[in-house]
PDB file of N, CA, C and O in Angstrom:
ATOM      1  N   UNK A   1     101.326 -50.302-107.640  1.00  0.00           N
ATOM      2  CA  UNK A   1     101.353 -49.896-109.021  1.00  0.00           C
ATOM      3  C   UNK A   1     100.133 -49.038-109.330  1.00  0.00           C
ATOM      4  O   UNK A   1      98.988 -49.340-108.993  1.00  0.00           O
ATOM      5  N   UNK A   2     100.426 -48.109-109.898  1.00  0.00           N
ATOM      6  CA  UNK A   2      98.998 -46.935-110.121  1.00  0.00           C
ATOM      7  C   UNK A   2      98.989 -47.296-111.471  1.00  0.00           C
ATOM      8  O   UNK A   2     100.006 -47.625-112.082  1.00  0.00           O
ATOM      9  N   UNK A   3      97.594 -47.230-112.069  1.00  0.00           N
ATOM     10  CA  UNK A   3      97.348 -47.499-112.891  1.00  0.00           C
ATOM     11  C   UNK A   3      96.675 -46.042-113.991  1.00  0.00           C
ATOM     12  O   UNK A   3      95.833 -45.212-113.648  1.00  0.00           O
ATOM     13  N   UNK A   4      97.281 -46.127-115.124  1.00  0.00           N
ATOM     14  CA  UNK A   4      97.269 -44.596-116.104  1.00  0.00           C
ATOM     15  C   UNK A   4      95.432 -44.171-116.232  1.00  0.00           C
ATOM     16  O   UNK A   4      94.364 -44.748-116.031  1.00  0.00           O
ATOM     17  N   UNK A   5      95.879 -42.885-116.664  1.00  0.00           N
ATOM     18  CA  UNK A   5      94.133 -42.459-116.632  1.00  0.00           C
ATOM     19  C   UNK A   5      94.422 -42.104-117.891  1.00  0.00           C
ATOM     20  O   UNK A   5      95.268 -41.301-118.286  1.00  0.00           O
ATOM     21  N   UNK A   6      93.391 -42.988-118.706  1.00  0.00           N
ATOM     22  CA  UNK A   6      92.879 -42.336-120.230  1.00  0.00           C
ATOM     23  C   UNK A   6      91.824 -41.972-120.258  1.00  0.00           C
ATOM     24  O   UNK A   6      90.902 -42.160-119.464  1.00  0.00           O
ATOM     25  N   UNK A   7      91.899 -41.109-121.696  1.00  0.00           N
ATOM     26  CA  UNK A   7      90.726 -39.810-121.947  1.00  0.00           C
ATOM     27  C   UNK A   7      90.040 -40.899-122.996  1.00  0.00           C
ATOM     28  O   UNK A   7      90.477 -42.021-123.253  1.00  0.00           O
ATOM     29  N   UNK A   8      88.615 -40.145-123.637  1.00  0.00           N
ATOM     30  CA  UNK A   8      87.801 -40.980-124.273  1.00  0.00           C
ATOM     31  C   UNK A   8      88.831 -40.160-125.626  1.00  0.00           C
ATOM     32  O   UNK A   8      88.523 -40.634-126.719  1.00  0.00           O
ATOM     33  N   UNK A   9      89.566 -39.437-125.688  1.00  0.00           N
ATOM     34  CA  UNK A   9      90.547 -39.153-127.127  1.00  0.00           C
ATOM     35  C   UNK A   9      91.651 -39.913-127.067  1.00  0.00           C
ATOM     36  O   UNK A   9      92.447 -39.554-127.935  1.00  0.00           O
ATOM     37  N   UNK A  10      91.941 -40.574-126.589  1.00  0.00           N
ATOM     38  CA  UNK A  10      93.237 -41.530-126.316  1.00  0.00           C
ATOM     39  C   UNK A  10      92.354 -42.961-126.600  1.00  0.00           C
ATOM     40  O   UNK A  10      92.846 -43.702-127.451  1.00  0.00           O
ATOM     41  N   UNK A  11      91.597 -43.227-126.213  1.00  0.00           N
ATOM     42  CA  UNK A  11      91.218 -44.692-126.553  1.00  0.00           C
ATOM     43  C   UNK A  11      90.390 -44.583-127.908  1.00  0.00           C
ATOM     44  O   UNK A  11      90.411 -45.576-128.635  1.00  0.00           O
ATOM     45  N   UNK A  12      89.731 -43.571-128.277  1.00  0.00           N
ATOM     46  CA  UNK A  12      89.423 -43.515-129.810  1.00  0.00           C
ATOM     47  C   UNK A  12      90.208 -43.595-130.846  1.00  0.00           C
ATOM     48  O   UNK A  12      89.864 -44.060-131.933  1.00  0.00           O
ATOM     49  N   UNK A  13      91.546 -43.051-130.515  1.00  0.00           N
ATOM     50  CA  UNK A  13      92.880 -42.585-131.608  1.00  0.00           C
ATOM     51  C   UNK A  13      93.371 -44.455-131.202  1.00  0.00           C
ATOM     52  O   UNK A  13      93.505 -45.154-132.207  1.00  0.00           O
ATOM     53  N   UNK A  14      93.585 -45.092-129.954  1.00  0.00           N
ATOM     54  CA  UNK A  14      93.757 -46.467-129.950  1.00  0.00           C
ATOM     55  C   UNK A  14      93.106 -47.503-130.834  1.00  0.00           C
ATOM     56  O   UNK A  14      93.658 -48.541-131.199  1.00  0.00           O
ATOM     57  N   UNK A  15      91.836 -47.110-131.154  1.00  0.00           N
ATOM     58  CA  UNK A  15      91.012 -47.803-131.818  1.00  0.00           C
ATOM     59  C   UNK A  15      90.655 -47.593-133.444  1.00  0.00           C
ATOM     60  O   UNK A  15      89.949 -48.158-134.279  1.00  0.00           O
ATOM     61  N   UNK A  16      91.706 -46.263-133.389  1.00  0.00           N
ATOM     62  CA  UNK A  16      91.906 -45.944-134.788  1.00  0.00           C
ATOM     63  C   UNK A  16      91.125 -45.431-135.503  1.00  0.00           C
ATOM     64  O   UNK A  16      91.068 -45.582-136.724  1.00  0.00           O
ATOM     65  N   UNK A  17      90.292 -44.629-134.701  1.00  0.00           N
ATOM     66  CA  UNK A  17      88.624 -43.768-134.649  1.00  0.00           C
ATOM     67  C   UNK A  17      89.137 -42.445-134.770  1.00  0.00           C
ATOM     68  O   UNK A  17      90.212 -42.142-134.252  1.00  0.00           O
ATOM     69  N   UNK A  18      88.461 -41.650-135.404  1.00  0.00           N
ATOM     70  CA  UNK A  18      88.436 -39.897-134.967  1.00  0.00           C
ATOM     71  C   UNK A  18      88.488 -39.742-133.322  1.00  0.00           C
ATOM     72  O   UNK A  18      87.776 -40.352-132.524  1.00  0.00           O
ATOM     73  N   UNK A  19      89.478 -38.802-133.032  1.00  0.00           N
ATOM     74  CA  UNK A  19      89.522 -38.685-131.821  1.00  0.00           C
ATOM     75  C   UNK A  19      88.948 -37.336-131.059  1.00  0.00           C
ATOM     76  O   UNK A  19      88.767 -37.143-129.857  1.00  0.00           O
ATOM     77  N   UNK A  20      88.751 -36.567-132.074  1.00  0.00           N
ATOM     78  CA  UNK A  20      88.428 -35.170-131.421  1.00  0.00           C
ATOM     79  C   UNK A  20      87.116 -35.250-131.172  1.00  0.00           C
ATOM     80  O   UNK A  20      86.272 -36.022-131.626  1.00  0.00           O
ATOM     81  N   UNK A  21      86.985 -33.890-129.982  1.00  0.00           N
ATOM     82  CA  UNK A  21      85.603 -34.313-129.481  1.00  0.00           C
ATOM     83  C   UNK A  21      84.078 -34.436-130.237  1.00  0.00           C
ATOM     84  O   UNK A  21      83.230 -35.314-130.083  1.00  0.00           O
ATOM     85  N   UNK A  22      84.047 -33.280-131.072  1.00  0.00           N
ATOM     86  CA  UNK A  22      83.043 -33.332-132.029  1.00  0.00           C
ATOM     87  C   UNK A  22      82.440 -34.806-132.747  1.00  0.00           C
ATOM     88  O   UNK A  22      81.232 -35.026-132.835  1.00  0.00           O
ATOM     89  N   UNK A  23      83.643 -35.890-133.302  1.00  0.00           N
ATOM     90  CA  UNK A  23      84.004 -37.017-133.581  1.00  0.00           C
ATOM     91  C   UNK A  23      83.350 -38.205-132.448  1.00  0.00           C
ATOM     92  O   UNK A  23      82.520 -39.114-132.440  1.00  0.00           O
ATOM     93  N   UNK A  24      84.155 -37.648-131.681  1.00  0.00           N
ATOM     94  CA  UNK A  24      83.627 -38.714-130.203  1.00  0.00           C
ATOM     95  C   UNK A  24      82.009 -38.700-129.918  1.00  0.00           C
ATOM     96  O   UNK A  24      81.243 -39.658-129.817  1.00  0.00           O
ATOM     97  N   UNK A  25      81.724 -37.170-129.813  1.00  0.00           N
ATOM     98  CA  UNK A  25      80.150 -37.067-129.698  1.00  0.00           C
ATOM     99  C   UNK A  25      79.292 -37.466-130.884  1.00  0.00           C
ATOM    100  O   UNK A  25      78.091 -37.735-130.838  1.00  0.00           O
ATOM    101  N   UNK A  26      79.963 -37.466-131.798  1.00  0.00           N
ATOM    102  CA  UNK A  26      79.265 -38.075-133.022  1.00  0.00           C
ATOM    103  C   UNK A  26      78.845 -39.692-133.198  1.00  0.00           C
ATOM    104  O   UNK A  26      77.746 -40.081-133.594  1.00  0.00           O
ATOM    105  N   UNK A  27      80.018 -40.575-132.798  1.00  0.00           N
ATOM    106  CA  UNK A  27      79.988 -41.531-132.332  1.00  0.00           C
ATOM    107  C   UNK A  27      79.259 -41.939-131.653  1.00  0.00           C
ATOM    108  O   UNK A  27      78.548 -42.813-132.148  1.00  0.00           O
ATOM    109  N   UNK A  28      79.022 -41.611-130.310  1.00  0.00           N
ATOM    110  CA  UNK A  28      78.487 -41.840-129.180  1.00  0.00           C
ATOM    111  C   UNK A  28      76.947 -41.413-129.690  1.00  0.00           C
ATOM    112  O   UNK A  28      75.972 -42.074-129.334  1.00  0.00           O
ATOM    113  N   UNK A  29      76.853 -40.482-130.382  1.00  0.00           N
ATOM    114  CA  UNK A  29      75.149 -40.271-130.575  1.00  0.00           C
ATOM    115  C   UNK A  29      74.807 -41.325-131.625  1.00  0.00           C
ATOM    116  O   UNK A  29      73.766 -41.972-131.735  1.00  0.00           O
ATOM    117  N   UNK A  30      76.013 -41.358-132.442  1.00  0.00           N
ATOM    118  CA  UNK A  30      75.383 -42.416-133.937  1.00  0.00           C
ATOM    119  C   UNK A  30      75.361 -44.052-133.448  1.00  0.00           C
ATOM    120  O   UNK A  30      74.648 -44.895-133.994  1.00  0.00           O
ATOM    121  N   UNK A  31      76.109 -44.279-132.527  1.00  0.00           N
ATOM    122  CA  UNK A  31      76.026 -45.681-131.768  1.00  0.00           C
ATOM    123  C   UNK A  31      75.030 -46.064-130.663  1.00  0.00           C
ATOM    124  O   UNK A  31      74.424 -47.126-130.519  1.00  0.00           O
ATOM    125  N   UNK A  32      75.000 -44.709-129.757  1.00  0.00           N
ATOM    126  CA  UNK A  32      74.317 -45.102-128.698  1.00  0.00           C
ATOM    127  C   UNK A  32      72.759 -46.076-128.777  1.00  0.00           C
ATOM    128  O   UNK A  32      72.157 -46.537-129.747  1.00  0.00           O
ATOM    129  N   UNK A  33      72.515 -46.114-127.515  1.00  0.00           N
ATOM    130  CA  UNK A  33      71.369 -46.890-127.433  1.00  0.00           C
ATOM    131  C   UNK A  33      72.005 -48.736-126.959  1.00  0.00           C
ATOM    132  O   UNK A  33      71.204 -49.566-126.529  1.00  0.00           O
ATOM    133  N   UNK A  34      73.177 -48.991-127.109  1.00  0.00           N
ATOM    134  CA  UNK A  34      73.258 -50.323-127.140  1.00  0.00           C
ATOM    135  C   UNK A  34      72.549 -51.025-125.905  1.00  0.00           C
ATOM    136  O   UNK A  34      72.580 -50.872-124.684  1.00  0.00           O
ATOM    137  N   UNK A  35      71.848 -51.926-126.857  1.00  0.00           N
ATOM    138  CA  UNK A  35      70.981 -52.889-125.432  1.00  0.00           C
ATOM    139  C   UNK A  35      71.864 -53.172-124.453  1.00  0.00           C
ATOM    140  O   UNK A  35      73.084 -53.129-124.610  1.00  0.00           O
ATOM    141  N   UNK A  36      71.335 -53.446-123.491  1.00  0.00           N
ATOM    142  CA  UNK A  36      71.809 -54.056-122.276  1.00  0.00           C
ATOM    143  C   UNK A  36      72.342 -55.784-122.151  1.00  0.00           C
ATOM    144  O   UNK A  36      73.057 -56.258-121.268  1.00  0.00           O
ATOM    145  N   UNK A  37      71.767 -56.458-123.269  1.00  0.00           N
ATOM    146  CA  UNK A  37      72.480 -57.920-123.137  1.00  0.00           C
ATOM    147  C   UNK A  37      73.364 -57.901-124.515  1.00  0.00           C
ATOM    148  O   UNK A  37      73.764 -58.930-125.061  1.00  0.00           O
ATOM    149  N   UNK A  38      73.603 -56.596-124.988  1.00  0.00           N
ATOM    150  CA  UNK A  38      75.176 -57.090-125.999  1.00  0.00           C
ATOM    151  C   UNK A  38      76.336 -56.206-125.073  1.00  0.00           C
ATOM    152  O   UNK A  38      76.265 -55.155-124.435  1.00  0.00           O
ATOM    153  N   UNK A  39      77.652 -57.384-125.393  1.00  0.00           N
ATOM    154  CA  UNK A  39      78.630 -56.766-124.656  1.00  0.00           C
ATOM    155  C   UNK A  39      79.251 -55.297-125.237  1.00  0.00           C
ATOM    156  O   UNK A  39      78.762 -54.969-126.318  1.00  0.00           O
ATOM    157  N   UNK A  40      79.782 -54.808-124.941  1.00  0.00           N
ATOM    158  CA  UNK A  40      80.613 -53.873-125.706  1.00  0.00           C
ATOM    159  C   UNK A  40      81.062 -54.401-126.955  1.00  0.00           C
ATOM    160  O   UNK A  40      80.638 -54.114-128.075  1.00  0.00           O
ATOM    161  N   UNK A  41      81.899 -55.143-126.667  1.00  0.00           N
ATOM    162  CA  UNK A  41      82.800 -55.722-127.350  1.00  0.00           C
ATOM    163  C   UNK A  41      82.060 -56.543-128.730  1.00  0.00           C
ATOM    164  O   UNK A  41      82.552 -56.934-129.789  1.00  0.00           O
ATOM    165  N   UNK A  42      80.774 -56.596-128.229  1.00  0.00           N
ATOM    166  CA  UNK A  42      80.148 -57.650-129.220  1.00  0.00           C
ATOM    167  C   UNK A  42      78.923 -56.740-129.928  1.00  0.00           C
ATOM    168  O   UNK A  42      77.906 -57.259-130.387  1.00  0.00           O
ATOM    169  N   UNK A  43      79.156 -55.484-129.938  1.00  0.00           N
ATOM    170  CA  UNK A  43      78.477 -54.506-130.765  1.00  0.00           C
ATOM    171  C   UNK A  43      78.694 -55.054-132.301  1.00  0.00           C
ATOM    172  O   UNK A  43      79.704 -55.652-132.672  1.00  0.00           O
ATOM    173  N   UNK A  44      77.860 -54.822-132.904  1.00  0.00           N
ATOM    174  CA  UNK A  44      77.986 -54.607-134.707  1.00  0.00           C
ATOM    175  C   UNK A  44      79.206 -53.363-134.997  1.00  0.00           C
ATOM    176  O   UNK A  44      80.188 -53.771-135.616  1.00  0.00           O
ATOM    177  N   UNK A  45      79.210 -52.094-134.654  1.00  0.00           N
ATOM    178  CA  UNK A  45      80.138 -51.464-135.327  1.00  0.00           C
ATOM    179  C   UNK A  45      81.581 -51.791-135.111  1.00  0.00           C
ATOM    180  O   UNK A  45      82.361 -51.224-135.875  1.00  0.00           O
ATOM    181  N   UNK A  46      81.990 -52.449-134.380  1.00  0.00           N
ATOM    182  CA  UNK A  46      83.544 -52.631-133.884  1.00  0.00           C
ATOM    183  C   UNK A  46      83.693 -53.334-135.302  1.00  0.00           C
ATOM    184  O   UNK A  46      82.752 -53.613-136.044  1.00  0.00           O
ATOM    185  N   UNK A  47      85.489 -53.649-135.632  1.00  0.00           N
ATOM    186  CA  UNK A  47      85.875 -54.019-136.552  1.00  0.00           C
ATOM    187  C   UNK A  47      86.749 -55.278-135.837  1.00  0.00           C
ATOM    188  O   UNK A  47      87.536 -55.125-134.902  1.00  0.00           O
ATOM    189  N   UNK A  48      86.472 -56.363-136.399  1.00  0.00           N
ATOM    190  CA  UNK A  48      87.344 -57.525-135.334  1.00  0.00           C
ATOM    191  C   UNK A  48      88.717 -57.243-134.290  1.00  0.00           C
ATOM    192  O   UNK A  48      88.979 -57.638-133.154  1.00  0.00           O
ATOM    193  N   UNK A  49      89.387 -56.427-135.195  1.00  0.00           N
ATOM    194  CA  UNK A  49      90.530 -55.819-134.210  1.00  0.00           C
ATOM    195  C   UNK A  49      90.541 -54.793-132.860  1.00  0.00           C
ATOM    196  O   UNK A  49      91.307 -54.622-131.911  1.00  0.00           O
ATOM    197  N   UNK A  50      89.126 -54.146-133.357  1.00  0.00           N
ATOM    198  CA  UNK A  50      88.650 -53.017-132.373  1.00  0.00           C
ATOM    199  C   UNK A  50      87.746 -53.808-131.433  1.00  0.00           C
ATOM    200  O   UNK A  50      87.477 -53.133-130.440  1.00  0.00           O
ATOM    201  N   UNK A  51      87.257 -54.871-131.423  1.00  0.00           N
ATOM    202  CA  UNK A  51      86.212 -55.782-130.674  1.00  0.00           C
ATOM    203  C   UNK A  51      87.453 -56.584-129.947  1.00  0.00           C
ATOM    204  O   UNK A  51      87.231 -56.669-128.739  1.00  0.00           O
ATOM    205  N   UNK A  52      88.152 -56.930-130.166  1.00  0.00           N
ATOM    206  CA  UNK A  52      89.226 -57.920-129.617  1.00  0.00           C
ATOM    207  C   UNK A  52      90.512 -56.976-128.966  1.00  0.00           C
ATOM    208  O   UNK A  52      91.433 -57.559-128.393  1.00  0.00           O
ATOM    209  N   UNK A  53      90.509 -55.447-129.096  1.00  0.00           N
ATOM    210  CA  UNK A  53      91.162 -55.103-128.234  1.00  0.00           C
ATOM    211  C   UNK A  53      90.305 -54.654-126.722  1.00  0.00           C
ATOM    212  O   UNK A  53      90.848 -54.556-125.621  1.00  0.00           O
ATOM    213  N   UNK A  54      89.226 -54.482-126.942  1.00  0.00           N
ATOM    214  CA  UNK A  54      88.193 -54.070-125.920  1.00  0.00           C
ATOM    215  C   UNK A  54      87.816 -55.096-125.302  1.00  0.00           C
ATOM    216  O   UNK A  54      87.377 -54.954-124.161  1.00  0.00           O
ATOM    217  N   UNK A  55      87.883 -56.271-125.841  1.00  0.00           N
ATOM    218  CA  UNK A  55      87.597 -57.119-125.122  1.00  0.00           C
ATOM    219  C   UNK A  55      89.028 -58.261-124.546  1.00  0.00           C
ATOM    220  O   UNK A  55      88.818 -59.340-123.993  1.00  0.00           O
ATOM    221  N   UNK A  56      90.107 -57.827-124.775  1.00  0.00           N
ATOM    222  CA  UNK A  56      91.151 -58.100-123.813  1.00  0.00           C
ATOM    223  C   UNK A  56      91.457 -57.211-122.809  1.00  0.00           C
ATOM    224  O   UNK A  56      91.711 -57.553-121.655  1.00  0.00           O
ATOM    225  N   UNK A  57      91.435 -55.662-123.365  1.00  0.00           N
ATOM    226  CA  UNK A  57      91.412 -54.623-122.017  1.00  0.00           C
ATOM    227  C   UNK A  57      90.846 -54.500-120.776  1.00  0.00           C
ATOM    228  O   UNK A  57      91.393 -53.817-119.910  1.00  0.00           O
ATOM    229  N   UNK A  58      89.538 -55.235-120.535  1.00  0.00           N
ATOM    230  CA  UNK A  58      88.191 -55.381-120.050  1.00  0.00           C
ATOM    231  C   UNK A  58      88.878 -56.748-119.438  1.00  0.00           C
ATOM    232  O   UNK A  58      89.041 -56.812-118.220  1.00  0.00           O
ATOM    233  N   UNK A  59      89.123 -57.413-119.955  1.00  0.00           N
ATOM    234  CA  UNK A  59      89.373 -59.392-119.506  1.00  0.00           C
ATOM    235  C   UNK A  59      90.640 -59.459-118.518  1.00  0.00           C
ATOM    236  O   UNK A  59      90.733 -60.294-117.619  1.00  0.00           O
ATOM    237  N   UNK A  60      91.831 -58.241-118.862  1.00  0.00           N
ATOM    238  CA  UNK A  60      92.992 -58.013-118.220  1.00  0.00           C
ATOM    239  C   UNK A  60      93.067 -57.307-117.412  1.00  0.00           C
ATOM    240  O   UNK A  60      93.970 -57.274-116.576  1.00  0.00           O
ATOM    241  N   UNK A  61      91.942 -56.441-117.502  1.00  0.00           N
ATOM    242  CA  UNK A  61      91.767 -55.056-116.091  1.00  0.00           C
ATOM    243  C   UNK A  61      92.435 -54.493-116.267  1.00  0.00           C
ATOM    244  O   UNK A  61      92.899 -54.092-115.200  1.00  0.00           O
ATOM    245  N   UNK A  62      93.332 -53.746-117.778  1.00  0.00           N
ATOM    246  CA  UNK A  62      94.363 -52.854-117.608  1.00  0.00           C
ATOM    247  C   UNK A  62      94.035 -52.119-117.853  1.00  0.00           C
ATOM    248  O   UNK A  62      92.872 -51.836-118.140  1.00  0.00           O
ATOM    249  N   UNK A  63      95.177 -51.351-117.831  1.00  0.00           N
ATOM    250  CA  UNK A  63      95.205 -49.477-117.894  1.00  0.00           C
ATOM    251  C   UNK A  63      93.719 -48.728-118.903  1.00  0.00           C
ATOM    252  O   UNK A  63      93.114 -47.669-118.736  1.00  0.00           O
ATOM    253  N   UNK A  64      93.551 -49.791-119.899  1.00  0.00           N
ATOM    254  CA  UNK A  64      92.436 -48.951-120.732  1.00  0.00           C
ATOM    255  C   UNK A  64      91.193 -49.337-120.075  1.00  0.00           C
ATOM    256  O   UNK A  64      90.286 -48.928-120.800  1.00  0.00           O
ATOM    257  N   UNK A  65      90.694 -49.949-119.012  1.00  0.00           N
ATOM    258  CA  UNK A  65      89.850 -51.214-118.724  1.00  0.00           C
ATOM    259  C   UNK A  65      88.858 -49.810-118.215  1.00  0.00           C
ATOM    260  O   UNK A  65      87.657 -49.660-118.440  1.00  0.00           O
ATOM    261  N   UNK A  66      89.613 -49.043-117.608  1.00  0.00           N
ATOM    262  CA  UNK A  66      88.258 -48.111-116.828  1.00  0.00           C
ATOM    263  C   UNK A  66      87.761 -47.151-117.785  1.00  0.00           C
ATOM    264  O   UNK A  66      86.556 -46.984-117.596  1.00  0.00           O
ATOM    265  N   UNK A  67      88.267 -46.363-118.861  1.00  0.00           N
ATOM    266  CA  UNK A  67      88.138 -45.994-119.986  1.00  0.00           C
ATOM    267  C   UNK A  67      87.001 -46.851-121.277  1.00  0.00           C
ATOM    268  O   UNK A  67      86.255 -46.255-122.054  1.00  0.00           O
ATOM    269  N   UNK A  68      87.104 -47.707-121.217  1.00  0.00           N
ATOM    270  CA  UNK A  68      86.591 -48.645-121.702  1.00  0.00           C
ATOM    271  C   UNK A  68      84.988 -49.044-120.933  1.00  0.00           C
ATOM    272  O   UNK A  68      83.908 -49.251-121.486  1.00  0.00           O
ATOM    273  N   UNK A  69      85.257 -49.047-119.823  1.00  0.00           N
ATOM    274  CA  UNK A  69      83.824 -48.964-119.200  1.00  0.00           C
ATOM    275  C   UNK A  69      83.128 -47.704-119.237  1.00  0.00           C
ATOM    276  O   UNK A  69      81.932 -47.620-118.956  1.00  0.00           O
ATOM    277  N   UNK A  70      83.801 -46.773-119.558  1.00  0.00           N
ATOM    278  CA  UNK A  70      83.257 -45.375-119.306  1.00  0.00           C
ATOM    279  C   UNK A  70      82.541 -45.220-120.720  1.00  0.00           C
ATOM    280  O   UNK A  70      81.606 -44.465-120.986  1.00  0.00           O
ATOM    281  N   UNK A  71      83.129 -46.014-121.471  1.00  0.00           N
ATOM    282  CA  UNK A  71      82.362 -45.762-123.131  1.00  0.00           C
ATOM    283  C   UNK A  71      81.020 -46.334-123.311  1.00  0.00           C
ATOM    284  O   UNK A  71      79.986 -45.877-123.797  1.00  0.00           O
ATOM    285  N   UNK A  72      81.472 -47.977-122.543  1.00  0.00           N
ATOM    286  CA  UNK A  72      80.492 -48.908-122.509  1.00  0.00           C
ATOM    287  C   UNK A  72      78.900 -47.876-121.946  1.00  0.00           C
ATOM    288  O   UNK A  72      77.868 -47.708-122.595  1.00  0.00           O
ATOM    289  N   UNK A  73      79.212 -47.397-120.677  1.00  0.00           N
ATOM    290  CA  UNK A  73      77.910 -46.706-119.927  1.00  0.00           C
ATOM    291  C   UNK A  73      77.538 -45.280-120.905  1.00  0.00           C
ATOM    292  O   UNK A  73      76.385 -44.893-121.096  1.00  0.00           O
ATOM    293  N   UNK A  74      78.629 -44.687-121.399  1.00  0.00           N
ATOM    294  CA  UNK A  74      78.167 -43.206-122.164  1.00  0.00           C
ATOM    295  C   UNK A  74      77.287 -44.060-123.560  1.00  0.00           C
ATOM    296  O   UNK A  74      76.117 -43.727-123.748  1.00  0.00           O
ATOM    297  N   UNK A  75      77.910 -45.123-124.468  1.00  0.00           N
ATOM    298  CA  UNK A  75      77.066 -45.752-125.271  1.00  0.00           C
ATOM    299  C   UNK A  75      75.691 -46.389-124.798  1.00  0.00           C
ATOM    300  O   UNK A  75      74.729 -46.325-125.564  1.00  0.00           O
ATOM    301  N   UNK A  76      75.546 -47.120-123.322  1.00  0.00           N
ATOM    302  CA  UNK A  76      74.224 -47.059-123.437  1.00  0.00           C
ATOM    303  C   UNK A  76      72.937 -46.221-122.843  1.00  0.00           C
ATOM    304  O   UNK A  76      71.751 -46.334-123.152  1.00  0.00           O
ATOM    305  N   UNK A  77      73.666 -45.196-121.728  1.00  0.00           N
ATOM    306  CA  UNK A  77      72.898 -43.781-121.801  1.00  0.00           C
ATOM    307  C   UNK A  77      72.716 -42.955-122.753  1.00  0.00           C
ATOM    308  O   UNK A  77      71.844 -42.125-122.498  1.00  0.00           O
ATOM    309  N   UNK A  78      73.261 -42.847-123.877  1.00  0.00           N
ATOM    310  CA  UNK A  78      73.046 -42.255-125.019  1.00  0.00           C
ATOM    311  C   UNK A  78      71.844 -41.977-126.078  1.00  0.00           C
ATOM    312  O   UNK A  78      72.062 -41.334-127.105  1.00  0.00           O
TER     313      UNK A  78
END
């Protein structure tokens, strides 16, 4: 089973975020910095629904799971 490749505009529009890039980079600069001992998922800006889908995607290893890590590392190089 191959597993789908999502873009960081596909999991933003999932999360019910601005998806275009300008948006995304905006994000990522206005969030970044997250320490190293909070999870993704357990950031302050998520909204319970947006924290609890990231953190089943991540728990299930699915299709969004590598996407999802890719945010996690661009948020704390940021």
């Amino acid at each position: 089973m191959q597993s789908a490749f999502h873009r960081f505009s596909e999991l933003f529009a999932q999360l019910g975020l601005p998806s275009d890039p300008p948006s995304i980079a905006d994000f990522i600069e206005t969030h970044g910095k997250l320490p190293g001992n909070v999870e993704l998922a357990d950031a302050p800006f998520w909204t319970p629904a947006q924290a609890a889908m990231l953190r089943n995607e991540i728990a299930e290893d699915a299709d969004w799971a590598e996407v999802v890590d890719r945010l996690d590392v661009a948020l704390r190089a940021s």
